[in-house]
C-alpha positions as CSV (number, residue, x, y, z in Angstrom):
1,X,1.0,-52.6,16.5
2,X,-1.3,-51.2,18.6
3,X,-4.7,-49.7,17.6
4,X,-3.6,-46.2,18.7
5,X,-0.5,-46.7,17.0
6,X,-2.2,-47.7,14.0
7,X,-4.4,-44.7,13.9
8,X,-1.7,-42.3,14.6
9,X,0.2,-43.5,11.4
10,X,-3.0,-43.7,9.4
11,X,-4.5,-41.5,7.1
12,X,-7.2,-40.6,9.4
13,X,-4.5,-38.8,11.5
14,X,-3.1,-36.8,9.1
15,X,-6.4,-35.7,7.8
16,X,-7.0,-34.4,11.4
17,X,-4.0,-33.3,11.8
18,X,-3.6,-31.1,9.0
19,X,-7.3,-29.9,9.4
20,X,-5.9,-28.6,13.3
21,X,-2.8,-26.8,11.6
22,X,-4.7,-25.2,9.1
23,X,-7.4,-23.6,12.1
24,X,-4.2,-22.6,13.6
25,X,-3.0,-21.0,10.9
26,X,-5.8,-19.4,10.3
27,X,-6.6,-18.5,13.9
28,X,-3.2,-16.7,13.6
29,X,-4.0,-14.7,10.6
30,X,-7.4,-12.9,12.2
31,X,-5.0,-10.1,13.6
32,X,-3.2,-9.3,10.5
33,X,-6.4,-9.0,9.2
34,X,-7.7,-6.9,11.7
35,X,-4.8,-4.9,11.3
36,X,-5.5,-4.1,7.3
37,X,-8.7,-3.8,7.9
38,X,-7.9,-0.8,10.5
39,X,-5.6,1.1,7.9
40,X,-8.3,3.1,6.2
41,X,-9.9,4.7,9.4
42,X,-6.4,5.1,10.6
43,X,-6.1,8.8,11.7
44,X,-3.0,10.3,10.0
45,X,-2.1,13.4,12.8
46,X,-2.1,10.5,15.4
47,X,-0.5,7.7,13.7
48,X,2.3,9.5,11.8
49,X,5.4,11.5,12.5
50,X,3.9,13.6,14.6
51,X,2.1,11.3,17.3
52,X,3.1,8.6,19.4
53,X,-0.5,8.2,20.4
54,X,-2.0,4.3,20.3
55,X,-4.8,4.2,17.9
56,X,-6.7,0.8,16.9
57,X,-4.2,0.3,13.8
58,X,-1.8,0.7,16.1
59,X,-2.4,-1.9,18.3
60,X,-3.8,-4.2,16.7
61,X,-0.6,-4.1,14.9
62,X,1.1,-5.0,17.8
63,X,-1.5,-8.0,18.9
64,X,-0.8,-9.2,15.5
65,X,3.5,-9.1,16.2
66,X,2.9,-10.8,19.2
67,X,0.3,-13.5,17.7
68,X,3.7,-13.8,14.8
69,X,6.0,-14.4,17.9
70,X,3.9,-16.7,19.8
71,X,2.4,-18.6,17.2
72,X,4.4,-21.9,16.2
73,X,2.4,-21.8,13.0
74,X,4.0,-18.6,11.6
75,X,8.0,-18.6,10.9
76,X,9.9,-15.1,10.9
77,X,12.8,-16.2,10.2
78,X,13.9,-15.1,6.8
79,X,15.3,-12.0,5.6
80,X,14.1,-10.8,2.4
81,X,16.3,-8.3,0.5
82,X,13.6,-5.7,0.9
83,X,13.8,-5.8,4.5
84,X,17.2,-5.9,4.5
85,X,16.7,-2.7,2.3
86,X,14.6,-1.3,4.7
87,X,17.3,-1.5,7.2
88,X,20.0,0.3,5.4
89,X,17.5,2.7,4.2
90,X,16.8,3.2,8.4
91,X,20.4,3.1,9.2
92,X,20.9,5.8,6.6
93,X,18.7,8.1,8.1
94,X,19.5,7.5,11.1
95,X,23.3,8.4,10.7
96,X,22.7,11.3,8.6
97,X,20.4,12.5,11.6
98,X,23.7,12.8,13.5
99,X,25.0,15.6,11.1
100,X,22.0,18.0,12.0
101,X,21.6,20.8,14.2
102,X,20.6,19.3,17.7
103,X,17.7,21.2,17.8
104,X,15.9,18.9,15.2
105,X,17.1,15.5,16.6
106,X,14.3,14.8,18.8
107,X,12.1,15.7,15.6
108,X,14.5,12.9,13.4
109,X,14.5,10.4,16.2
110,X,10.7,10.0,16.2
111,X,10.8,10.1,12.2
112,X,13.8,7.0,13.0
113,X,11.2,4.9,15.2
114,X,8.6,5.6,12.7
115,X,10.6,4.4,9.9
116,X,11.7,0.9,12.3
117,X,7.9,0.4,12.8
118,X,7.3,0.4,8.9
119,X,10.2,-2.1,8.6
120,X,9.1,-4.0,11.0
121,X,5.5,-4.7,9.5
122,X,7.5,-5.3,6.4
123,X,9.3,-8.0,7.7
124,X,6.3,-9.5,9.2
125,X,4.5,-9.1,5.7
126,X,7.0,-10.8,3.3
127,X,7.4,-13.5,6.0
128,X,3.9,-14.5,6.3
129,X,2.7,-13.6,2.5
130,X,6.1,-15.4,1.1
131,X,5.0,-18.6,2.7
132,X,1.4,-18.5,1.5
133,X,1.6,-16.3,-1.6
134,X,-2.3,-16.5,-1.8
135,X,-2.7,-14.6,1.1
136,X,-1.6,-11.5,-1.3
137,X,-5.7,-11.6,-2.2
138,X,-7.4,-12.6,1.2
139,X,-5.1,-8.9,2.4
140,X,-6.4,-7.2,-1.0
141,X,-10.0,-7.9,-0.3
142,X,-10.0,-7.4,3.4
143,X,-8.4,-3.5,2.4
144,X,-10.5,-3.1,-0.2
145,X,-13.2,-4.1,1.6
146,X,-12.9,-1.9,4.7
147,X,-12.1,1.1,2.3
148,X,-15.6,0.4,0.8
149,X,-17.4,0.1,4.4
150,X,-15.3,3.4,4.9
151,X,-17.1,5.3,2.0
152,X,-20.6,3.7,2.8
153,X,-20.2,5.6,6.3
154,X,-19.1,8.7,4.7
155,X,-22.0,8.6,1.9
156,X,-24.7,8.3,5.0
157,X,-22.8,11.2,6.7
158,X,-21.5,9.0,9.8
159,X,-18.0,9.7,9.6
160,X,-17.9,12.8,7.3
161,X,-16.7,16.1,8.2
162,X,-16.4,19.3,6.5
163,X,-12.6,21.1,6.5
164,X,-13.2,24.8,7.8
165,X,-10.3,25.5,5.7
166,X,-11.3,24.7,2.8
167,X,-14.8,24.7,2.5
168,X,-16.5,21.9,0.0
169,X,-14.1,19.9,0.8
170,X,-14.3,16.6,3.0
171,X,-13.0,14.7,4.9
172,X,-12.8,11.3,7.9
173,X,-11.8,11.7,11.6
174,X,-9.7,15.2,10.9
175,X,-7.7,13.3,8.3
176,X,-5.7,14.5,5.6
177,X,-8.3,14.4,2.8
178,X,-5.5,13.9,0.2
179,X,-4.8,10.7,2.4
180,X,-8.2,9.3,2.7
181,X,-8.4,9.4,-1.2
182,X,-5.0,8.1,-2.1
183,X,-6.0,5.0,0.6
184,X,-9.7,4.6,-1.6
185,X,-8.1,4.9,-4.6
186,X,-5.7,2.4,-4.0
187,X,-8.5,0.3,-2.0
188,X,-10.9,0.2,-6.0
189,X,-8.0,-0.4,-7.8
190,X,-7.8,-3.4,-5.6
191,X,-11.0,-4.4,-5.6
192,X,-12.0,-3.9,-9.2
193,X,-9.0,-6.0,-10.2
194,X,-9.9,-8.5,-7.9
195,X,-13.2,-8.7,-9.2
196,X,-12.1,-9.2,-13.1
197,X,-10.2,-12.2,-12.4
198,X,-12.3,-13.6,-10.2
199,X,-16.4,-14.4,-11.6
200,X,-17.7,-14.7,-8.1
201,X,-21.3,-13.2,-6.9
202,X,-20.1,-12.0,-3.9
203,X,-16.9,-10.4,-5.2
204,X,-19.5,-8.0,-7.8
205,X,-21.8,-7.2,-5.0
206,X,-19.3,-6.2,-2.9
207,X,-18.0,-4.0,-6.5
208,X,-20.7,-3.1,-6.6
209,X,-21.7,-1.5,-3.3
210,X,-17.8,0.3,-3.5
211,X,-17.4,1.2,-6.8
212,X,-20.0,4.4,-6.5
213,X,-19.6,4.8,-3.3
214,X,-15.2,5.2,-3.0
215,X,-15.5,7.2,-6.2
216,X,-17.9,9.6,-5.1
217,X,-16.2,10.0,-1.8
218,X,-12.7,10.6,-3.2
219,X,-14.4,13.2,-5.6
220,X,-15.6,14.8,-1.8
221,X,-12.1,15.2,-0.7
222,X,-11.5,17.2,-3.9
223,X,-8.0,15.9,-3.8
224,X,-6.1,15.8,-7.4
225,X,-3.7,13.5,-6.5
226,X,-6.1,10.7,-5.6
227,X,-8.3,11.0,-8.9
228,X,-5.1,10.4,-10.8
229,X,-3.4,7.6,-9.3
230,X,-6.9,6.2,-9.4
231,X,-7.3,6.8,-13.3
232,X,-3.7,5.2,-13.5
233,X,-4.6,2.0,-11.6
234,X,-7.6,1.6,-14.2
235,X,-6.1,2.3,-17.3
236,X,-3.2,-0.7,-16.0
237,X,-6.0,-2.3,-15.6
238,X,-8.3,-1.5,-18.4
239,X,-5.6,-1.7,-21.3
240,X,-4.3,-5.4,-20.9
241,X,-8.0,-6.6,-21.1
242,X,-9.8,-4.6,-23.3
243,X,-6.4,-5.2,-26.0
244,X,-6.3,-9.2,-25.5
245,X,-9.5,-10.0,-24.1
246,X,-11.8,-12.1,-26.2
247,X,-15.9,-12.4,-26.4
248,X,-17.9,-12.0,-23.3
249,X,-15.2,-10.9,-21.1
250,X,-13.6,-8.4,-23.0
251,X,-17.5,-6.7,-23.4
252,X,-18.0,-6.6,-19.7
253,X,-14.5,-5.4,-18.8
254,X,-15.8,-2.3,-21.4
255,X,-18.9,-1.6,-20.3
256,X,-17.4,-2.0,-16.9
257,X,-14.5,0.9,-17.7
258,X,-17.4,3.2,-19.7
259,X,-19.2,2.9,-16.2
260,X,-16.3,4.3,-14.2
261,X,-15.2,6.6,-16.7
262,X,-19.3,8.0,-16.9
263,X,-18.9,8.2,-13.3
264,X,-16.0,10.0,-13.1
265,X,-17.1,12.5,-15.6
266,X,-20.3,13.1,-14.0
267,X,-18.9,13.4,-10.3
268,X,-16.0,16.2,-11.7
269,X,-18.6,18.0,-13.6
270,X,-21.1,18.1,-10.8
271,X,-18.5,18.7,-7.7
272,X,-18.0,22.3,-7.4
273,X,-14.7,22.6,-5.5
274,X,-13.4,19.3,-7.8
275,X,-14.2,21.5,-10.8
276,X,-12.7,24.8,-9.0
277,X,-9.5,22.9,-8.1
278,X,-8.8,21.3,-11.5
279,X,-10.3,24.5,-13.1
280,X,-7.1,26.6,-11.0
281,X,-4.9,23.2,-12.3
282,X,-5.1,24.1,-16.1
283,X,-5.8,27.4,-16.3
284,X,-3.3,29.1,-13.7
285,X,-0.9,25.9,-13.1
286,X,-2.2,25.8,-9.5
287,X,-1.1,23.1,-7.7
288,X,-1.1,24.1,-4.4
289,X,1.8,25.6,-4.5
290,X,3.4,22.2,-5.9
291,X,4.8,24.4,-8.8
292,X,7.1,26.8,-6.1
293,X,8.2,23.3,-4.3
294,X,9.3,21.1,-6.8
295,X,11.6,23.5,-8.7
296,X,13.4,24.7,-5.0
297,X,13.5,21.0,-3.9
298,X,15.5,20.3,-7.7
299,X,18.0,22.7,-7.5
300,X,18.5,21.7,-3.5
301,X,18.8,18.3,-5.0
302,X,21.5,19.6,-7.7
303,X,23.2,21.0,-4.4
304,X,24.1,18.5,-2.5
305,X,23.0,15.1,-4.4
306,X,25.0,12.5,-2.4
307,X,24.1,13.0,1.2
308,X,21.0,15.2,0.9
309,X,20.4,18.4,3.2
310,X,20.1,15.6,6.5
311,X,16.1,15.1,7.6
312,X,14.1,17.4,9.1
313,X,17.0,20.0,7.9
314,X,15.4,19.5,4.3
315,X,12.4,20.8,5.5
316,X,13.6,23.7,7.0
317,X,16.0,24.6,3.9
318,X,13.1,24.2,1.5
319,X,11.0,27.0,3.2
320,X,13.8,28.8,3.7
321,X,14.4,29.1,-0.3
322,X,10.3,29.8,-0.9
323,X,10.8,32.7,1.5
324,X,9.7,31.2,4.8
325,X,12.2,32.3,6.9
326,X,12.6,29.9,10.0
327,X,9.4,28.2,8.9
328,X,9.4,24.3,7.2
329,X,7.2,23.1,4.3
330,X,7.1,19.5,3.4
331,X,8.5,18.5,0.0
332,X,5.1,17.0,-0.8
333,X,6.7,14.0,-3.0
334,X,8.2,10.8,-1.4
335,X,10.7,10.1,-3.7
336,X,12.0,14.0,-3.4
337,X,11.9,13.9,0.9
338,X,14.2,11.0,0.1
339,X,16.9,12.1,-1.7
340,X,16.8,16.0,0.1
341,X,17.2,14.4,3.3
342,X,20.2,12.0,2.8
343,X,20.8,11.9,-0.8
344,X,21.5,9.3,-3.3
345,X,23.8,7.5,-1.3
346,X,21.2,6.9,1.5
347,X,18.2,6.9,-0.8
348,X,19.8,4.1,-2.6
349,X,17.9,0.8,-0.6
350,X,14.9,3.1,-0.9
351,X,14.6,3.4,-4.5
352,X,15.7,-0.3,-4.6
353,X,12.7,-1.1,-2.7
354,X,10.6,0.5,-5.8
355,X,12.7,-1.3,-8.3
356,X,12.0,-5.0,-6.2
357,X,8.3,-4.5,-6.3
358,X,7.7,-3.3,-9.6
359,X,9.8,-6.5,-10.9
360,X,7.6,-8.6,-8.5
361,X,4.6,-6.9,-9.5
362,X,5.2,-7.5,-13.3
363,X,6.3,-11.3,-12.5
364,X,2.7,-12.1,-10.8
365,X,0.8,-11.1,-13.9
366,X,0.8,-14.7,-15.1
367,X,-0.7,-15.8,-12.2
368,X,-4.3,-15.6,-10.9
369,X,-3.7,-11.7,-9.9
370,X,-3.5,-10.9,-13.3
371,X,-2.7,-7.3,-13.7
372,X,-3.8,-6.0,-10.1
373,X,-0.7,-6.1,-8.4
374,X,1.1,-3.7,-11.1
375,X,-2.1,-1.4,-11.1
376,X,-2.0,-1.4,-7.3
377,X,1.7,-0.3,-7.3
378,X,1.2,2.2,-10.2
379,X,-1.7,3.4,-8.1
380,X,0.6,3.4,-5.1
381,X,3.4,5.3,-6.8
382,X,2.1,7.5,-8.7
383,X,-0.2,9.1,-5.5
384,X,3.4,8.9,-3.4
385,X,4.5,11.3,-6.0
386,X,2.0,14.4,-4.9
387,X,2.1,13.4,-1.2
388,X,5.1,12.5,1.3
389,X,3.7,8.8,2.2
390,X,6.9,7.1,3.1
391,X,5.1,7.4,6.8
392,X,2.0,5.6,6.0
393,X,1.3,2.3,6.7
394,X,-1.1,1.4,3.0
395,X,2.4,2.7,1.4
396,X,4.7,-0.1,2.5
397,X,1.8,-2.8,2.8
398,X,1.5,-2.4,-1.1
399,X,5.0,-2.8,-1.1
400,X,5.4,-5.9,0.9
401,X,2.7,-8.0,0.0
402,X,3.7,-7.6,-3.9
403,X,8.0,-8.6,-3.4
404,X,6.2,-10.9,-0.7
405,X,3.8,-12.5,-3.4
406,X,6.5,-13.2,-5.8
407,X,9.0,-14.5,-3.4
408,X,6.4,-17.1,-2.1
409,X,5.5,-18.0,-5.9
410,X,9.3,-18.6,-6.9
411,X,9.7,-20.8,-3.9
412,X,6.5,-22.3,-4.8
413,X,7.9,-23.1,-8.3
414,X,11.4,-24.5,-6.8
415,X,10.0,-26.5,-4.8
416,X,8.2,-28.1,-8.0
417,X,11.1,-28.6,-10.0
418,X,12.9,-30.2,-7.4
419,X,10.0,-32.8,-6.9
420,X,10.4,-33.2,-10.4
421,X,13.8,-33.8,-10.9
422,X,14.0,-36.7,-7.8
423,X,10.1,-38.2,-8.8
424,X,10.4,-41.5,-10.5
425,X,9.8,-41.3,-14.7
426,X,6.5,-41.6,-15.4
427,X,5.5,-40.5,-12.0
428,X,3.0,-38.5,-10.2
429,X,3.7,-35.3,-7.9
430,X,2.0,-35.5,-4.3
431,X,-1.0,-33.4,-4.0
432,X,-0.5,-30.7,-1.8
């Protein structure tokens, strides 16, 4: 044998060799990254239903799809069952679509691609995350991360705007403010989590640059709905640790929560239009006009459970019953846009979705998450109860990267017991 021979079967080889896959792999991964990192400056008028306008979320996604398709490195070929999900869920919509008045299909066709777009960074999520399951916290600190930079710019008044229809209340870019703050609030769930189970400087500076920072800005935006899926992301987090936790660590997780909680009390109490809004909450039942819709889109519900009211037609029929004659009002509530615009039969692979990632969430607790996938998706859920999200891009990302997390972790573990059952007695596994 040769010496080139030699050296291509030696070790030295497949040191280099791996060392070359692993900067392509990682080469590969800068868009995805990118991409997140994009999502909480993403402007919601242009990137939603009703725009087709590219902005820099936009495509980047589509430099990291063709990066996927390209790259060697990366493998889409598998299916999960929440894509697959996806898919009906799409199919559903689409075909109830066809029942509709004509008028409104150009109006459910857009809403058609936009739901294909979400399914297809879905499928590119649990393919990529399922085969490296510890990408789930390289995503989670790049969002959280960029949501932070995001509320630094806002604090020194770079990106912040003031709504001329409701003034007091802020905002980013002309976006939603009840957006911006369900993002940040999803964004410090993230990163707080991140930070407990993981005792790294750099992980509490960056905590610590955020953590006043995204509060005080989603006490700006005045929006209810993103103060309480924020509380419920802590209090996942909080309960598991302050209950079991032992000595040091279960001191500085409390002091940590007192700290947030302090915060929290002091921004409400200080804010004027938070104070005003939540004041209207409990002592009129204001919730912007919440308490007109939800009843209306119940007993549309009642109506016609199994195929809904058809999309877009939903929206029209819910204004309609509030008195809006010829007008539309959004259901405000993801879960209640579902099942008004094709029912229970065509929310179905929808609600399944919910049901796959709270199982994976709750299955990756043991692992070195710990709790912050479950207080991500409680974060994630609860805020897609006050707002329609199912077109927003931080709504299915949550979703994928958890059932994508899990798979990759169950796959990791068969591959381990399989390696076990053919290894020799008495033997040792390969390192990976």
């Amino acid at each position: 044998m040769n010496s080139s021979a030699a050296f291509a079967s030696g070790p030295a080889f497949r040191r280099a060799h791996k060392c070359v896959h692993a900067s392509l792999i990682q080469a590969s991964d800068m868009p995805m990254y990118a991409f997140v990192a994009s999502l909480p400056f993403e402007r919601i008028g242009a990137s939603g239903v009703e725009g087709m306008t590219l902005t820099i979320s936009r495509v980047l996604g589509y430099l990291w799809i063709a990066t996927c398709l390209l790259s060697p490195q990366v493998s889409l070929k598998r299916v999960h069952r929440v894509v697959a999900a996806m898919a009906l869920f799409v199919l559903a919509f689409f075909t109830r679509s066809l029942l509709i008045e004509s008028a409104m299909w150009p109006a459910a066709t857009r809403y058609t691609l936009m739901l294909l777009q979400m399914t297809g960074m879905v499928w590119l999520l649990t393919n990529t995350v399922g085969a490296r399951p510890r990408l789930y916290e390289s995503i989670a600190w790049v969002f959280g991360t960029a949501c932070a930079t995001l509320a630094l710019l806002q604090a020194l008044g770079l990106t912040q705007i003031e709504l001329q229809a409701e003034r007091g209340r802020v905002s980013m870019f002309f976006e939603d403010p009840n957006t911006l703050s369900g993002k940040l609030a999803i964004g410090l769930v993230l990163l707080i989590g991140l930070t407990w189970n993981r005792a790294r400087f750099a992980a509490w500076v960056v905590l610590a640059v955020g953590l006043p920072t995204v509060t005080l800005t989603i006490l700006s935006t005045g929006s209810r709905g993103g103060l309480v899926a924020l509380l419920a992301g802590l209090v996942v987090l909080a309960l598991p640790t302050v209950m079991t936790g032992r000595g040091l660590s279960r001191v500085k997780h409390v002091i940590l929560m007192i700290s947030i909680t302090g915060m929290l009390i002091y921004g409400i109490t200080t804010n004027n239009i938070v104070t005003e809004r939540w004041s209207r909450t409990f002592r009129a039942g204001d919730f912007s006009r919440r308490e007109l819709l939800y009843p209306r889109a119940v007993e549309m519900i009642i109506r016609k459970p199994m195929l809904g009211w058809g999309p877009m037609q939903n929206y029209s029929a819910l204004a309609e019953g509030l008195g809006m004659s010829g007008g539309s009002s959004s259901t405000e509530n993801t879960f209640i846009w579902a099942l008004t615009a094709v029912g229970f039969l065509g929310a179905s692979p929808f609600l399944f979705i919910i049901y796959l990632a709270g199982r994976s969430a709750w299955s990756l607790r043991r692992t070195m998450l710990g709790w912050t996938p479950i207080a991500a998706l409680v974060s994630t859920v609860v805020f897609s109860c006050t707002i329609e999200w199912q077109h927003n891009k931080v709504y299915w990302l949550i979703l994928a990267m958890t059932v994508a997390a899990a798979q990759g972790r169950r796959r990791e573990g068969m591959a381990v017991r399989i390696s076990l059952r053919h290894a020799p007695t008495g033997g040792r596994l390969p390192e990976r």
